[in-house]
N, CA and C of each residue as an Amber inpcrd file, in Angstrom:
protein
   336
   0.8470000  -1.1810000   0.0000000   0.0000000   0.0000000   0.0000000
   0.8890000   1.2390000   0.0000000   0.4880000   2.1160000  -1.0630000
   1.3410000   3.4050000  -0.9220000   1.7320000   3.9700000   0.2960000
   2.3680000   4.7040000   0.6330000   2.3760000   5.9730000   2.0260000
   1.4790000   7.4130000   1.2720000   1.0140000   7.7810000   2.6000000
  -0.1360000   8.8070000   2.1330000   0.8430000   9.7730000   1.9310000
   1.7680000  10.0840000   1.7120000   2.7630000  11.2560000   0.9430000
   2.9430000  10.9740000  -0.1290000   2.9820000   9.7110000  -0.4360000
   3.7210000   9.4570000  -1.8750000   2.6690000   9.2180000  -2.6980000
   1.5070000   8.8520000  -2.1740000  -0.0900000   9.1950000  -2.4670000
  -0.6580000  10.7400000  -3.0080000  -0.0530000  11.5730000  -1.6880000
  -0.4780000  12.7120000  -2.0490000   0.4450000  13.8080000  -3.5780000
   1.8310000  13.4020000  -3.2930000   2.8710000  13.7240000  -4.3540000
   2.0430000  13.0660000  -5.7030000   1.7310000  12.0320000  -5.6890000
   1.3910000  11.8730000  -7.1880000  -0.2960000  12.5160000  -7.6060000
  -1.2020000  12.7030000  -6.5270000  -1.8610000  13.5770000  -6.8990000
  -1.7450000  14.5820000  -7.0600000  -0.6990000  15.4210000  -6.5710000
  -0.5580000  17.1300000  -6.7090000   0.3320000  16.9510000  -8.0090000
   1.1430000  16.2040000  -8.7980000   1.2170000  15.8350000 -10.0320000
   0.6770000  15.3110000 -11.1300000  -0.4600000  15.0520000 -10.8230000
  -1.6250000  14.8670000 -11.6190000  -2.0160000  16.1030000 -12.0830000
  -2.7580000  16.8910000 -10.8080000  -3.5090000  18.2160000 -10.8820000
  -2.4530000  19.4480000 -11.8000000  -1.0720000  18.8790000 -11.4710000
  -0.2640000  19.9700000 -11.7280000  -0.8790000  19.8960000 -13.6680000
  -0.6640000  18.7300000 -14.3540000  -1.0200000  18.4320000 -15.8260000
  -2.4400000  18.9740000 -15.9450000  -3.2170000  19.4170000 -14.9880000
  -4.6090000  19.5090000 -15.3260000  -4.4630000  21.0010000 -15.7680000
  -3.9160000  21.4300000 -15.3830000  -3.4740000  23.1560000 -15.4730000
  -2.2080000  23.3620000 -15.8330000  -1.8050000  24.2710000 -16.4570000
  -0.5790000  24.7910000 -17.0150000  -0.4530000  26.5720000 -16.9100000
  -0.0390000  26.9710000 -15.8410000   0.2350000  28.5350000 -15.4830000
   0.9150000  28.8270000 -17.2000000   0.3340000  30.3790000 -17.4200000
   0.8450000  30.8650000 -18.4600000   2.1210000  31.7670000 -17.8910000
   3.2040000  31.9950000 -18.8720000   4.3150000  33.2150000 -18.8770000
   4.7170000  32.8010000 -17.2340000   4.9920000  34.1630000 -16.6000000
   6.1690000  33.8930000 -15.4270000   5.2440000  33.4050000 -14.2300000
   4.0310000  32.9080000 -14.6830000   3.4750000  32.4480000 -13.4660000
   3.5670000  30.8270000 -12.4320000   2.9240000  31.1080000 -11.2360000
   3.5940000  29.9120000 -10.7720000   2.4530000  28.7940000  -9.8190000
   1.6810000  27.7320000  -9.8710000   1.0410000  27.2350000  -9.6170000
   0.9210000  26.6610000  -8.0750000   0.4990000  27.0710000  -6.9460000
   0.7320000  26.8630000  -5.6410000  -0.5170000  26.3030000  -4.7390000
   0.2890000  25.5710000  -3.9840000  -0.9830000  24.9580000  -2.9000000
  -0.7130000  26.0630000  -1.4480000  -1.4640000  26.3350000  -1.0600000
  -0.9500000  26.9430000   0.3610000  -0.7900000  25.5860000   1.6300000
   0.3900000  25.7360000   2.4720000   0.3000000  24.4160000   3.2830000
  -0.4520000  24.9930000   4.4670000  -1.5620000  24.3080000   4.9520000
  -1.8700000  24.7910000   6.2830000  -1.2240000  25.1560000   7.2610000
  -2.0470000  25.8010000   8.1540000  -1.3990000  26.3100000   9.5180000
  -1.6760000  25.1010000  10.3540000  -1.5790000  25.0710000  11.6130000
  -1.9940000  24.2200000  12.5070000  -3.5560000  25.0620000  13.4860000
  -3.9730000  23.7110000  13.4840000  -5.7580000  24.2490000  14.1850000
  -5.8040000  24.9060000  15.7090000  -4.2510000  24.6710000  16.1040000
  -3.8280000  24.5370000  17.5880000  -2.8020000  25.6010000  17.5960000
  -2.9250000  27.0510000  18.8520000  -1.6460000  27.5850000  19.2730000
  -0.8760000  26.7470000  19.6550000   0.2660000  27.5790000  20.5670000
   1.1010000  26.9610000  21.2330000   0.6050000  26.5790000  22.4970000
  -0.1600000  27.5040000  23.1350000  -0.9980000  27.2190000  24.4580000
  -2.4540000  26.2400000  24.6400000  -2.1610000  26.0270000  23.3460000
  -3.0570000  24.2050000  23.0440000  -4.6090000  24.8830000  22.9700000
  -4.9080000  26.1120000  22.6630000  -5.8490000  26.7560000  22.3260000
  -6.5650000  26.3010000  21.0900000  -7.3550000  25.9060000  20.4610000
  -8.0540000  25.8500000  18.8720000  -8.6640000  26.6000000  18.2630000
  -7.9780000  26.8500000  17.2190000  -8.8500000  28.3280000  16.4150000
  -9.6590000  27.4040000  15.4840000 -10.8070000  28.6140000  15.3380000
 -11.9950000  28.7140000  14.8190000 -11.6750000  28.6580000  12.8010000
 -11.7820000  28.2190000  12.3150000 -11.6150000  28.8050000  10.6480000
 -11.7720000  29.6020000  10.4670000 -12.4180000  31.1380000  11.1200000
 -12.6330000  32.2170000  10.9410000 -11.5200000  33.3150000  11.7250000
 -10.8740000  32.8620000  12.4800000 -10.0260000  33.3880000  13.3560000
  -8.4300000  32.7890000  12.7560000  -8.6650000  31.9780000  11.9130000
  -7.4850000  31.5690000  11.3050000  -6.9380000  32.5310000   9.9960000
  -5.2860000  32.8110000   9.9230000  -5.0840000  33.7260000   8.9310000
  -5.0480000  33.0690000   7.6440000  -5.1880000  33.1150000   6.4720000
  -4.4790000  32.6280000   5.1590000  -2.9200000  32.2720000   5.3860000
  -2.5760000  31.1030000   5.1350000  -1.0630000  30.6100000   5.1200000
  -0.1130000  31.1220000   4.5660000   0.7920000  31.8880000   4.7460000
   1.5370000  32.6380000   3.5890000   2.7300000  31.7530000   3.2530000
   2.8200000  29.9690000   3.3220000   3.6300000  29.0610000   3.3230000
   2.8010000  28.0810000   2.2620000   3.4850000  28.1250000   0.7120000
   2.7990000  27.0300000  -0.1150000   4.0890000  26.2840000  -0.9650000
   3.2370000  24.8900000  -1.4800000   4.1410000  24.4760000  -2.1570000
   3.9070000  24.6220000  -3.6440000   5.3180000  24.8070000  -4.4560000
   5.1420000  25.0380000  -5.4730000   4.6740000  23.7560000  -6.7280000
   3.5900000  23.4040000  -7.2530000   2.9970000  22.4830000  -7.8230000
   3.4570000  22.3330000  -9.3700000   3.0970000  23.7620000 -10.2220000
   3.3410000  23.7670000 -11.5240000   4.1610000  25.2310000 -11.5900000
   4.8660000  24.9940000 -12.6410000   5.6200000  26.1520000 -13.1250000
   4.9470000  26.5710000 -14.9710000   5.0860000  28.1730000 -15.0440000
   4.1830000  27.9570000 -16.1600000   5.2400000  28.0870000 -17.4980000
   4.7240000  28.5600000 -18.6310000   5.6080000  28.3500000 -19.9330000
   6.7900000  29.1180000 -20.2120000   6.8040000  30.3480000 -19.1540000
   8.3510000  31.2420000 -19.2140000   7.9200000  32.0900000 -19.5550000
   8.8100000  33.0100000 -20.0690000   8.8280000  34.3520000 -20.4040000
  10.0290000  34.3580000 -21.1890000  10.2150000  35.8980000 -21.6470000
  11.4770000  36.2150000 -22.6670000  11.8020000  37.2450000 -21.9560000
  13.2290000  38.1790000 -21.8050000  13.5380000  39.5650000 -21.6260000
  13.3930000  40.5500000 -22.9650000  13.7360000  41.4870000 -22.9300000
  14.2180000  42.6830000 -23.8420000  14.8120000  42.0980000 -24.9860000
  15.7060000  41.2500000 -24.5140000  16.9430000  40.2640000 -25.8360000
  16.3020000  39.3400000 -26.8880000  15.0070000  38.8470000 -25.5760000
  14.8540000  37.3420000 -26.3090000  15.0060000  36.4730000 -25.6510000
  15.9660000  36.6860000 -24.8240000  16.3130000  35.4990000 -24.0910000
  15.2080000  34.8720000 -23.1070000  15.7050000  33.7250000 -23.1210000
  14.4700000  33.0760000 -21.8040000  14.8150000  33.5570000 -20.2530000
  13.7760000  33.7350000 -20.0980000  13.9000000  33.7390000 -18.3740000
  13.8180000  32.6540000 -17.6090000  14.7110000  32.1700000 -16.7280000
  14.8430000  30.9730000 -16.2220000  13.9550000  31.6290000 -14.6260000
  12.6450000  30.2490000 -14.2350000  12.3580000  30.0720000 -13.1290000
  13.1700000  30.4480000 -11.8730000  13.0980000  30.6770000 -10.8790000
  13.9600000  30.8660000  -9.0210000  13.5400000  29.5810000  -8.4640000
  11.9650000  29.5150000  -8.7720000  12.0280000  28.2000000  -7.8720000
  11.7470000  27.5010000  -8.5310000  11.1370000  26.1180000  -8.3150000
  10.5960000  24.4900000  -9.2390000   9.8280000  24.0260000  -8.4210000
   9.6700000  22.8560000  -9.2500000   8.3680000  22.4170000  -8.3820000
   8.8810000  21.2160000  -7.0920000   8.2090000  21.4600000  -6.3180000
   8.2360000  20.8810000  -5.0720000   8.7060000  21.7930000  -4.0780000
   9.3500000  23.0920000  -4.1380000   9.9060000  24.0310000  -3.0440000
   8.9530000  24.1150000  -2.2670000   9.5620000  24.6150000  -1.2610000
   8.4180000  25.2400000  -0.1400000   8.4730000  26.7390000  -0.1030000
   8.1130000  27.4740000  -0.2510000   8.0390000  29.0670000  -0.4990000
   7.0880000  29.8990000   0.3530000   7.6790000  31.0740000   0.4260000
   6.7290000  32.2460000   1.5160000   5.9110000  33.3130000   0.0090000
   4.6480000  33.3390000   0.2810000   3.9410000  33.7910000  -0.9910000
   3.0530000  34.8880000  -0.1140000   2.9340000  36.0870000  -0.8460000
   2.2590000  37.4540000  -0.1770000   0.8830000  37.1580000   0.0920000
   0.2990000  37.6400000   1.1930000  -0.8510000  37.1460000   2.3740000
  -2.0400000  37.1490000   0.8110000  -2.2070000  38.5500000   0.3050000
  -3.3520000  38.5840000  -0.3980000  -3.0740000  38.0890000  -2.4830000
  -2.2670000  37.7990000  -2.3840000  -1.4440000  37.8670000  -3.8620000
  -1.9640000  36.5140000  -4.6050000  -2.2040000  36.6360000  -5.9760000
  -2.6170000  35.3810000  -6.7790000  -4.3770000  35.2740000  -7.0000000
  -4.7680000  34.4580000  -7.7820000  -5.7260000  34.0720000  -7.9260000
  -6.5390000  32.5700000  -7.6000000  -7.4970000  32.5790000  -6.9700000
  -7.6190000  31.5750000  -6.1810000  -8.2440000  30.0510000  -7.3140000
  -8.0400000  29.1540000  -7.5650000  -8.3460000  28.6100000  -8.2620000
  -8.9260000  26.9220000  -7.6170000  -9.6710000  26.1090000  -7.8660000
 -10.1550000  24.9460000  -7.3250000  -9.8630000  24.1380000  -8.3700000
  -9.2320000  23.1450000  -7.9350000  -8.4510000  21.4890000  -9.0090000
  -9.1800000  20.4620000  -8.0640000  -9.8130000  19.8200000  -8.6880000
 -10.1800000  18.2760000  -7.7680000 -11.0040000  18.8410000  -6.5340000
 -11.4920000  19.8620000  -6.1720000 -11.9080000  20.0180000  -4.7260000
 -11.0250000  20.9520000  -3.9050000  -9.3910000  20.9680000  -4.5060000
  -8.7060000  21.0840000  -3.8560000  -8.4570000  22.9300000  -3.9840000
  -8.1010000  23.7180000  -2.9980000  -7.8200000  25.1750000  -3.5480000
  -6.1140000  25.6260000  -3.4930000  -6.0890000  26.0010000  -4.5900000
  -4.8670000  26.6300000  -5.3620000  -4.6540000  27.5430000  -5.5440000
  -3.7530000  28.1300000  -5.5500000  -3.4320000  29.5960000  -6.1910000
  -2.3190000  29.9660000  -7.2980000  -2.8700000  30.2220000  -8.5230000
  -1.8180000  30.8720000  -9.4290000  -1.5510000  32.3820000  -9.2340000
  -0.3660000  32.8590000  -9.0170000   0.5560000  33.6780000  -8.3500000
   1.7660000  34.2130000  -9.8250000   2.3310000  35.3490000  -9.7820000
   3.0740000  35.7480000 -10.9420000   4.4970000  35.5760000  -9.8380000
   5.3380000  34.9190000 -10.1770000   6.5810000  34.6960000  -9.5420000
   6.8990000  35.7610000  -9.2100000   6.7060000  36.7440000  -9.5370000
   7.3650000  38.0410000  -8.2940000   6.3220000  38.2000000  -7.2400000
   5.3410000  37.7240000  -7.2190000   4.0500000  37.6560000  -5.5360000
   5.2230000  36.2920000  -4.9620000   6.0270000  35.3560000  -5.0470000
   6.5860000  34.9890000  -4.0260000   7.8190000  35.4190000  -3.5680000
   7.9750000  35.9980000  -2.4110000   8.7950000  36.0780000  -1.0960000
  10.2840000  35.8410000  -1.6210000  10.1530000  34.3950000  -1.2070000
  11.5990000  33.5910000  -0.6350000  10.9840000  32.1600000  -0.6220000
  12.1000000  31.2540000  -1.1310000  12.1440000  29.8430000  -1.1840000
  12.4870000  29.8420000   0.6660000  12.0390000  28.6710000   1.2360000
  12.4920000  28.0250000   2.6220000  13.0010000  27.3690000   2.7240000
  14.2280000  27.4690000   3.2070000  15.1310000  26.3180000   3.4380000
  14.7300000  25.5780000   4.3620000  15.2440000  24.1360000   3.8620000
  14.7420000  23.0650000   5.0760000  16.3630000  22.7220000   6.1470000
């Protein structure tokens, strides 16, 4: 039987083929927060902020500069990235909610 990661990896690679971000855009899941402070408190879904922590799913077809030249991606797919609180467009794959984002709405890659 699979592991439910390696389960979930090949569905968020599925979805990624279902969609294809155009030009410098970049295809993202937001990863949840936790339902629980630190003081073992539980927030409400309404009291909870938007995640500004997603993973990157699809990358879209590129771009060119001034020259011609291609513009090469910062991140790829599978990073973990900090993406701006209100930035992107919210999109639904499978049930699931997504956001396509123009690679300059993300932050910073996270190092693990």
């Amino acid at each position: 039987m699979p592991s439910k990661a390696k389960t979930q990896t090949n569905t968020e690679n599925n979805m990624a083929t279902k969609i294809q971000p155009l030009g410098q855009r970049v295809l993202v899941k937001r990863i949840e927060s936790e339902e629980k402070t630190a003081g073992g408190i539980y927030l409400p879904d309404t009291a909870k902020e938007k995640p500004q922590e997603a993973k990157v799913v699809a990358l879209g077809t590129g771009g060119k500069d001034e020259d011609g030249k291609t513009i090469e991606f910062t991140v790829k797919v599978g990073d973990i990235v900090l993406i701006s609180k209100y930035g992107g467009t919210e999109v639904k794959i499978d049930g699931g909610e997504h956001l396509i984002i123009s690679e300059s709405d993300i932050l910073g890659i996270l190092k693990k």
